[in-house]
N, C-alpha and C positions, 0 to 999 in steps of 0.2 A: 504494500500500500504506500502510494504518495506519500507525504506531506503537504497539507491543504495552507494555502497563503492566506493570512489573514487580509480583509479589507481595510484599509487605513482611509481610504476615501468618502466622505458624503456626500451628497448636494444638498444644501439646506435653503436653499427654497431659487426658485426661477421665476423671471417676469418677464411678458413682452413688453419692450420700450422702444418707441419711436423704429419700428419697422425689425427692431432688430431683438435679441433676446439675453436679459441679463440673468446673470450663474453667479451663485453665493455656496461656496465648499469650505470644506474643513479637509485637508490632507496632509496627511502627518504631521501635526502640531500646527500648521499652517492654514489660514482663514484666506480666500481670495473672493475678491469680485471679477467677473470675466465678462465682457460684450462676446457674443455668437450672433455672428453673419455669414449666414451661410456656411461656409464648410473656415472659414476663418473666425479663431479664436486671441483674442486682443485682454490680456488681464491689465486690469487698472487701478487695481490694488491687492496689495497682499502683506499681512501681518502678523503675529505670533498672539497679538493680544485681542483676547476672544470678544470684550468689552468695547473695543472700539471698532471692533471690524463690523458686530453688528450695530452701531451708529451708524457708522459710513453705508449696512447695505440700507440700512431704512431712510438714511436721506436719496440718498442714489435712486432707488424706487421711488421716491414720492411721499413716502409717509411721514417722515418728520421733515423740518428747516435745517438748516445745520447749525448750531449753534458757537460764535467765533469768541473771541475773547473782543473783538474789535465789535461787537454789536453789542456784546453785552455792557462795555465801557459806554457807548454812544446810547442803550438806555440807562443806565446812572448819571449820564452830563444832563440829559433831557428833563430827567424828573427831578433834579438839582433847578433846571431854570424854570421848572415849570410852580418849583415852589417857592423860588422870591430870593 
């Protein structure tokens, strides 16, 4: 008998965007976003930290904003001038 290979790879979740199909994996320790078009695959991010890679895929899809440290600072100047 073999030796069966374990699977290190997932896909944790896909979306069509703008004509084309975005891929969110986990592969050996490694979180990526990938654009698939057509038979080409273009990754556009790829991380070790599990916490930020699903940030990046839920703003990338649509679901959240992203949040910068430069908007967060320009709403504390705003509601500084807003209060006098």
């Amino acid at each position: 008998m073999g030796q069966q290979q374990a699977i290190h790879k997932f896909v944790l979740g896909n979306k069509e965007l703008e004509g084309k199909t975005a891929e969110f994996q986990y592969d050996r320790g490694w979180y990526s976003i990938t654009d698939i078009l057509g038979e080409e695959r273009n990754v556009i991010y790829k991380s070790r930290n599990a916490q930020e890679a699903y940030m990046k895929w839920n703003v990338y899809i649509g679901r959240k904003k992203e949040r910068s440290a430069a908007n967060e600072e320009r709403k504390n100047e705003n509601s500084k001038k807003a209060r006098g």
